[in-house]
C-alpha positions as CSV (number, residue, x, y, z in Angstrom):
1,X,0.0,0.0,0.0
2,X,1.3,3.4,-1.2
3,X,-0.1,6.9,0.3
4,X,1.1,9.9,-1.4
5,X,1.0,12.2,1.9
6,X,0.5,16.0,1.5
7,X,0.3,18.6,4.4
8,X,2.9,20.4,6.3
9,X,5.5,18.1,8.1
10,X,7.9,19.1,11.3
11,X,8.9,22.2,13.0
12,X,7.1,23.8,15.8
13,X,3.6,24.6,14.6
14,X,1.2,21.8,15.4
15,X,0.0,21.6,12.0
16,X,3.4,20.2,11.1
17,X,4.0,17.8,14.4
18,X,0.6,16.0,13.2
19,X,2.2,15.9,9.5
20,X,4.8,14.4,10.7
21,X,4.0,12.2,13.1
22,X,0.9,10.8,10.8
23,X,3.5,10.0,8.6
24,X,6.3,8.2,10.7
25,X,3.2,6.0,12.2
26,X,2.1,5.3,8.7
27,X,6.2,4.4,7.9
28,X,6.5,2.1,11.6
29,X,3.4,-0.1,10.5
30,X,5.2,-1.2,7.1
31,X,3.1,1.8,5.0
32,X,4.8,3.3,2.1
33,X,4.5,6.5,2.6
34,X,5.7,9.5,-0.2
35,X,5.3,12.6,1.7
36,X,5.4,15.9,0.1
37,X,4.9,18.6,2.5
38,X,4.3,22.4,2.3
39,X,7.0,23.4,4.2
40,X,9.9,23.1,2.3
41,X,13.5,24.8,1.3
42,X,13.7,26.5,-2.1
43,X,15.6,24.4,-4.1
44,X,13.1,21.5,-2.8
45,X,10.6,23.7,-3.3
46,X,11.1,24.1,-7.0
47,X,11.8,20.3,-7.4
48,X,8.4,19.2,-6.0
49,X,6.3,21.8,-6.7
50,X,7.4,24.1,-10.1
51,X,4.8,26.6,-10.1
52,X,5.3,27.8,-6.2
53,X,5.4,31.5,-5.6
54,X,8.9,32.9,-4.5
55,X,9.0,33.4,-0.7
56,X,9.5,37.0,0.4
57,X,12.1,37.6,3.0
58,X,9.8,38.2,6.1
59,X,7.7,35.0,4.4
60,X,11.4,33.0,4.1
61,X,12.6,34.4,8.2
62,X,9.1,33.3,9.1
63,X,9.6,29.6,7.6
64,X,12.7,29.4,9.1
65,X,11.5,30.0,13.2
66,X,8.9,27.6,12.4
67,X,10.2,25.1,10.5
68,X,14.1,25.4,10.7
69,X,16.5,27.0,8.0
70,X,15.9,24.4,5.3
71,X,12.7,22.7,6.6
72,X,14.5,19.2,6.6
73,X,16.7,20.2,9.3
74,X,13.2,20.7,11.3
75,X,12.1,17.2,10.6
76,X,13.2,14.0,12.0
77,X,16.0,11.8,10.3
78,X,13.7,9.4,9.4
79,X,11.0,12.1,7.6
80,X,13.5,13.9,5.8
81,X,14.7,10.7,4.7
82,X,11.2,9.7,3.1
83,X,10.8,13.4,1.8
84,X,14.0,13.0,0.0
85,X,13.2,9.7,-1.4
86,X,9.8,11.6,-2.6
87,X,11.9,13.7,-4.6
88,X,12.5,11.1,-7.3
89,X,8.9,11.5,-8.9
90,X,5.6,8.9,-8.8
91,X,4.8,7.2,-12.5
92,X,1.7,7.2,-13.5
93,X,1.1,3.6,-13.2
94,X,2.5,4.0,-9.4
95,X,-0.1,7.2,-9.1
96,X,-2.7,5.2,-10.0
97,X,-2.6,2.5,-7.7
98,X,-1.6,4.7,-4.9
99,X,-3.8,6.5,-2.2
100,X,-3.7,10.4,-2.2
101,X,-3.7,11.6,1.1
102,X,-4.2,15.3,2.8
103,X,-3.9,16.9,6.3
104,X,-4.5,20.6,6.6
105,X,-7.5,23.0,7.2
106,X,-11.1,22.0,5.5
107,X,-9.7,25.3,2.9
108,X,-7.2,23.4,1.5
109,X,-8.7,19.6,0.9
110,X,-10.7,20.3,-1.9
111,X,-7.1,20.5,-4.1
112,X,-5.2,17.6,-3.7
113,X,-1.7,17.6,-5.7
114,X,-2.4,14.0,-7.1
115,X,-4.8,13.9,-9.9
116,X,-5.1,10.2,-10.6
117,X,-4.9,8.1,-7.2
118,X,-7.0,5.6,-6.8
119,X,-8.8,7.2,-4.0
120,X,-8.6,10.6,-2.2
121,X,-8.5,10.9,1.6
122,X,-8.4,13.9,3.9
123,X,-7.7,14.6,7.3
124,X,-8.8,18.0,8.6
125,X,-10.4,19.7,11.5
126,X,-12.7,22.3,12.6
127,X,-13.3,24.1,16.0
128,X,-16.7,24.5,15.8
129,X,-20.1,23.4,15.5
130,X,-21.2,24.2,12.2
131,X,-19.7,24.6,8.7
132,X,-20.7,26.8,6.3
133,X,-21.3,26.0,2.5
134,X,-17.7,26.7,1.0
135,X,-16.4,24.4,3.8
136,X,-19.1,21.6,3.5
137,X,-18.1,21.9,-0.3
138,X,-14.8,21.5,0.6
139,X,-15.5,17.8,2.8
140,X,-17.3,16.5,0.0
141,X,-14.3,16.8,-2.6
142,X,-12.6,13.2,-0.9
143,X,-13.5,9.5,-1.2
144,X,-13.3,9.6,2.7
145,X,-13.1,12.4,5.2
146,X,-10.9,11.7,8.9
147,X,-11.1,14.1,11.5
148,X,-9.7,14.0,14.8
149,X,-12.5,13.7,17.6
150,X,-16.2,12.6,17.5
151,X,-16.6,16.2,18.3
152,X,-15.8,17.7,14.7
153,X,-17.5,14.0,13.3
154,X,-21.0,15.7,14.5
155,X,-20.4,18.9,13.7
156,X,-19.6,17.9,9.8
157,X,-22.1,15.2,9.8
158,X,-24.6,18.2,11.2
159,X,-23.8,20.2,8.5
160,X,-24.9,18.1,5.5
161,X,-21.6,16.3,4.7
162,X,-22.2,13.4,2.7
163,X,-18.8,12.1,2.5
164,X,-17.8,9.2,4.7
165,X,-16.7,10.4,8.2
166,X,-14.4,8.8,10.8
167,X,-12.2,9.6,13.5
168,X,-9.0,9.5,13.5
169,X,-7.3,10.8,16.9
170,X,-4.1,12.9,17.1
171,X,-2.0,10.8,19.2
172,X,1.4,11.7,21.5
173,X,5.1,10.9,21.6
174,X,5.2,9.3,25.0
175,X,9.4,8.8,24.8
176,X,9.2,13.0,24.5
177,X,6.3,13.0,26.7
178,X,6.9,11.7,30.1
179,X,6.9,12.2,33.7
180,X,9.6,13.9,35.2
181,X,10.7,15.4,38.4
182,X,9.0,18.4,39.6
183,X,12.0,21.1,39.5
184,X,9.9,23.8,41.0
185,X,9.0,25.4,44.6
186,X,6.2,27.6,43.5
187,X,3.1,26.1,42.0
188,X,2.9,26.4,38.2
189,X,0.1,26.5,36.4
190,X,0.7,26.5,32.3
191,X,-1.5,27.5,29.3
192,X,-0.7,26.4,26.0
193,X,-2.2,27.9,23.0
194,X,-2.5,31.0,20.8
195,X,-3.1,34.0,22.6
196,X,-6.9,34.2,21.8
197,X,-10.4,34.5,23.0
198,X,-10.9,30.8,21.5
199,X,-8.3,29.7,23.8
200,X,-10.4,31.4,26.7
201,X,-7.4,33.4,27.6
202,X,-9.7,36.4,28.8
203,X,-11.5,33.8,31.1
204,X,-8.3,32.2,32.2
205,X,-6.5,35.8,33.2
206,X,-9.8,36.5,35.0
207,X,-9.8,33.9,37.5
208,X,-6.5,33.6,38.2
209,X,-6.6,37.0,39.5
210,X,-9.9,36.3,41.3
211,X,-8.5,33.0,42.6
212,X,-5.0,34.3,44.2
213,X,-5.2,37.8,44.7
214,X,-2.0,40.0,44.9
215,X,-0.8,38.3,48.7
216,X,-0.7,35.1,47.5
217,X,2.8,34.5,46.0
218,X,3.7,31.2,46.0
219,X,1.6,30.6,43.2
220,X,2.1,31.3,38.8
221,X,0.8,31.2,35.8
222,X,3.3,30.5,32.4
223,X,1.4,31.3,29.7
224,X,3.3,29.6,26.8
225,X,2.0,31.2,23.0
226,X,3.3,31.6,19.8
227,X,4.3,34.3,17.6
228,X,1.0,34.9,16.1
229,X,-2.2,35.5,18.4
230,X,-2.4,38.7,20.0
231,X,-0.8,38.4,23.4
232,X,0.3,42.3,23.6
233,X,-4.0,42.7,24.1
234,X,-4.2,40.6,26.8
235,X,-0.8,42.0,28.6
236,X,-2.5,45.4,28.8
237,X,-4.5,44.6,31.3
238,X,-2.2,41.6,33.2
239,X,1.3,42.4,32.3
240,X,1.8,44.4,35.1
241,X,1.8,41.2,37.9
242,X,4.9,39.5,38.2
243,X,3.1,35.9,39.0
244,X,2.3,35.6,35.1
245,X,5.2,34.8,33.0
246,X,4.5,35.3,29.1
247,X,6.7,33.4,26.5
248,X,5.6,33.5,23.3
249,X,8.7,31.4,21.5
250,X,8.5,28.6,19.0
251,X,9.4,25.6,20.9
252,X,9.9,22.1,19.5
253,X,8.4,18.9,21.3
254,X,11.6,18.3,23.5
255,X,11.5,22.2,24.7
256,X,7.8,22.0,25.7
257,X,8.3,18.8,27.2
258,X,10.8,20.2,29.4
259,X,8.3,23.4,30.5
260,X,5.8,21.0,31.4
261,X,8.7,19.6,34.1
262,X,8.8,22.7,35.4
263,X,4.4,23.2,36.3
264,X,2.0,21.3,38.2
265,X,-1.2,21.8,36.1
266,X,-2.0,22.5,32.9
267,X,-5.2,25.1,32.4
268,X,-6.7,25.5,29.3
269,X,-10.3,26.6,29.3
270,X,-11.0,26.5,25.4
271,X,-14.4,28.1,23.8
272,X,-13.6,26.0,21.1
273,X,-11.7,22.4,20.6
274,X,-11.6,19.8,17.5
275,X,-8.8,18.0,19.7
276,X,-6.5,20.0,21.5
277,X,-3.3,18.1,21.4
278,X,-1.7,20.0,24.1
279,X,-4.2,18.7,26.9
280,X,-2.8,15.1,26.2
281,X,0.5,16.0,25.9
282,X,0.1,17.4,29.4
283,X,-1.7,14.5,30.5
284,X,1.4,12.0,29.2
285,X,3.6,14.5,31.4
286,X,2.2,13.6,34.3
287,X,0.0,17.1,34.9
288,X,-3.2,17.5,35.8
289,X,-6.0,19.4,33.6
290,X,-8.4,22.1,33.8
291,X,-10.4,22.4,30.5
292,X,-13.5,23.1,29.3
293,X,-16.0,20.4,29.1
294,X,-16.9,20.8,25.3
295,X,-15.5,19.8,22.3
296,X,-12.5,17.3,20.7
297,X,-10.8,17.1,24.3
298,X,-13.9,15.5,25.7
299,X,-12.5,12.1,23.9
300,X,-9.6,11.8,26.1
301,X,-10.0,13.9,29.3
302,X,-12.8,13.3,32.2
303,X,-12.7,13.5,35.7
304,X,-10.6,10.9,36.2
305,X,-7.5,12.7,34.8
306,X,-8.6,16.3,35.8
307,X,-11.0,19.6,36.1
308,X,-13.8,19.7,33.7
309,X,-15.2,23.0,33.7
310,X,-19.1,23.3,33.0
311,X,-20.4,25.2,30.3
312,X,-22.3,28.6,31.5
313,X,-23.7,28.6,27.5
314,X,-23.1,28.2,24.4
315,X,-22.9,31.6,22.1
316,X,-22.9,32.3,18.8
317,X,-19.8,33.1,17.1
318,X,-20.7,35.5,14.6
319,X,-23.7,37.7,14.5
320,X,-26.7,37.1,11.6
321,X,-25.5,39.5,9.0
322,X,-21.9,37.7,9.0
323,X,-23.7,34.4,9.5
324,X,-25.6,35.0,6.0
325,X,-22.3,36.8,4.1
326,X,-20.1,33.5,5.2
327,X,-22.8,31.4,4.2
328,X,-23.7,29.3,7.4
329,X,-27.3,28.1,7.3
330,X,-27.4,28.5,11.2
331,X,-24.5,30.2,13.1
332,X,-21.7,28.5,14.5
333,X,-21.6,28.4,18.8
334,X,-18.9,27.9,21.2
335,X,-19.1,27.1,24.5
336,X,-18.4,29.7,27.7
337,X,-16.8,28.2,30.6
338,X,-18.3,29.3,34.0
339,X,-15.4,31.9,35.3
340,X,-17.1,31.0,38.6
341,X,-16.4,27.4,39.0
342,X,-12.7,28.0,37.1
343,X,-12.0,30.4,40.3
344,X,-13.1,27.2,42.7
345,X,-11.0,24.9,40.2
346,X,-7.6,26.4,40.8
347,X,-8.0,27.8,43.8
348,X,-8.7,23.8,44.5
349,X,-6.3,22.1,42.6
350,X,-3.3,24.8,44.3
351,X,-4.7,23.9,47.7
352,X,-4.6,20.4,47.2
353,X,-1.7,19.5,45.3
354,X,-1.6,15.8,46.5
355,X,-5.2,15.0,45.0
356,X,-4.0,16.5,41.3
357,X,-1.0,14.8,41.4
358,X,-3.2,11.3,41.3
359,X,-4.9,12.5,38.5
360,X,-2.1,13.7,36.8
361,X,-0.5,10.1,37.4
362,X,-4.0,8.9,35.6
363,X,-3.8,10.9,33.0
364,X,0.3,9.6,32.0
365,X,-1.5,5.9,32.4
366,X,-4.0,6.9,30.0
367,X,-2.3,8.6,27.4
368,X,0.4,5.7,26.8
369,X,-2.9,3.8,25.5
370,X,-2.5,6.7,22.8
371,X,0.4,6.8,20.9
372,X,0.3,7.9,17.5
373,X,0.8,4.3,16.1
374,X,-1.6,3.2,18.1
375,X,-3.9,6.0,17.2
376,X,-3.3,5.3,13.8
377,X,-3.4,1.2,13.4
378,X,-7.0,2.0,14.5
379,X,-7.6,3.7,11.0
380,X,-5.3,1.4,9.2
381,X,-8.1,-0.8,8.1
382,X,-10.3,1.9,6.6
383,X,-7.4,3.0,4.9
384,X,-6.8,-0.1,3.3
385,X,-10.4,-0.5,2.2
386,X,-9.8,2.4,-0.4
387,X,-7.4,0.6,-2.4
């Protein structure tokens, strides 16, 4: 079995680490897999794909941070070594008995590279609970549609997609992922995420203030972003104390891995989820979490590993004049966490440290059940059933 894989692959933007990790499970379970990823250097760039548009130089400084200087150099050994052997070129007889395959955003599926596979499958997500008619367009393009929690499985089905839907779950490297000592004296909370209302960052900033006011020292909140998002908005009002430390760099697996050694919960009280991949990394680090109980991370965390936070409502998104110029049929909602019980939450899990760390240890049991091999041999089957 051949895929022809397309999406980004490596460096420090999640859309890459699923690339690439989709594609070295694919490799371990004796899958030929031909990836040719978005990210790539120049010279690559105009062997793969000839027609690509020139980079400018904030564009090429931009692709560097996030995926290294060349893009191969921030890929494993073993990926770079299948992109390079992708170089060569697939025959047309190869093509056609070959499966095309596609993870990105529901924008870009409807165009895969490969024009005469034997079948078409895409992998993509959405946040939210409805899609509108470009993006329901977009789903029914492939033979098959993946997605990564039952979560965004309903909210496509919802919205009229008649292509076959199943899930297939984002997974975690548990050999980067692991529990490690505790090298800290003060407890840490950590949020990781864009630095956006999705992310619930205005309800997260809220009750940490109302949950530990100024007195209360021994206590912090790292809020690890990226270089997009807006976190200068949300330091207006919060950069002034001294118990939240802001980083928003590009870190690769082993670097966040080694943050998480250094906190004792992770808090992230989403709006919106179609997985969240940082919750079970978390969890497979031995932490803890808070998070909103809505959406993709519902699959993997419960009470039994952490906080669930109750929904107060769910609110539309967008008001009716943008939901009729996007072109939803009804408007797309997110949830909002109660503030209230996210105060009780940490003020509980900081007072109570002994308690979290059994769910923390829960969660690390759990997650090894979900490597990405693991995650994907579940999908293997379905895969195979298209060629």
């Amino acid at each position: 079995m051949t895929v022809l894989w397309e999406s980004f692959v490596g460096g420090a933007h999640s859309l890459g680490v699923v690339g690439e990790e989709c594609i070295l499970a694919l490799d371990s379970l004796g899958i030929d897999v031909c990836p040719r990823p978005w990210n790539l250097s120049a010279l690559l760039r105009r062997i793969m794909y000839p027609h690509y548009p020139t980079l400018t130089a904030e564009e090429a400084r931009r692709d560097a941070v996030l995926w290294g200087p060349t893009a191969l150099e921030g890929m494993r050994p073993r990926t770079a070594a299948l992109v390079q052997s992708a170089t060569r070129g697939i025959g047309l007889d190869e093509e056609r008995m070959a499966l095309a395959m596609m993870w990105g955003p529901i924008g870009r599926i409807s165009s895969p590279g490969w024009r005469h596979t034997r079948a078409y499958a895409a992998y993509t997500y959405y946040d939210f609970s409805m899609l509108n008619r470009s993006m329901k367009a977009s789903c029914n393009v492939p033979d098959l549609l993946f997605v990564p929690s039952t979560f965004v499985r309903d909210s496509v089905l919802s919205s009229g997609v008649e292509t076959p839907v199943h899930v297939w779950h984002h997974g975690v490297d548990t050999a980067t992922f692991t529990p490690m000592h505790r090298t800290t004296d003060t407890f840490t909370f950590l949020f990781v995420g864009v630095a956006q209302q999705r992310k619930g960052m205005g309800e997260l900033l809220q009750a940490f203030h109302e949950a530990f006011p100024d007195s209360v020292r021994d206590v912090r909140l790292v809020v690890k972003t990226a270089d997009w998002g807006d976190p200068a908005a949300w330091q207006k009002d919060y950069g002034s104390d001294a118990r939240i430390l802001w980083t928003w760099e590009n870190m690769d697996r082993a670097q966040l891995a080694r943050l998480m050694a250094h906190t004792d919960c992770m808090v992230i009280p989403s709006r919106a989820e179609s997985f969240c991949l940082p919750l079970l990394e978390g969890m497979a680090c031995g932490l803890p979490v808070v998070f909103t109980d809505h959406g993709g991370q519902r699959d993997f965390c419960n009470g039994e590993v952490g906080y669930p936070i109750a929904v107060r409502r769910l609110e539309p998104r967008i008001g009716p004049v943008q939901r009729q110029l996007d072109g939803y049929t009804s408007a797309p909602v997110w949830a909002i966490p109660d503030t209230d019980q996210l105060v009780d939450v940490l003020r509980w899990v900081y007072s109570h440290p002994g308690e979290a760390r059994a769910k923390g240890a829960a969660g690390s049991r759990r997650a090894k059940a979900w490597t990405w091999t693991a995650v994907t041999e579940q999908v293997l089957p379905i895969l195979r059933s298209l060629t």
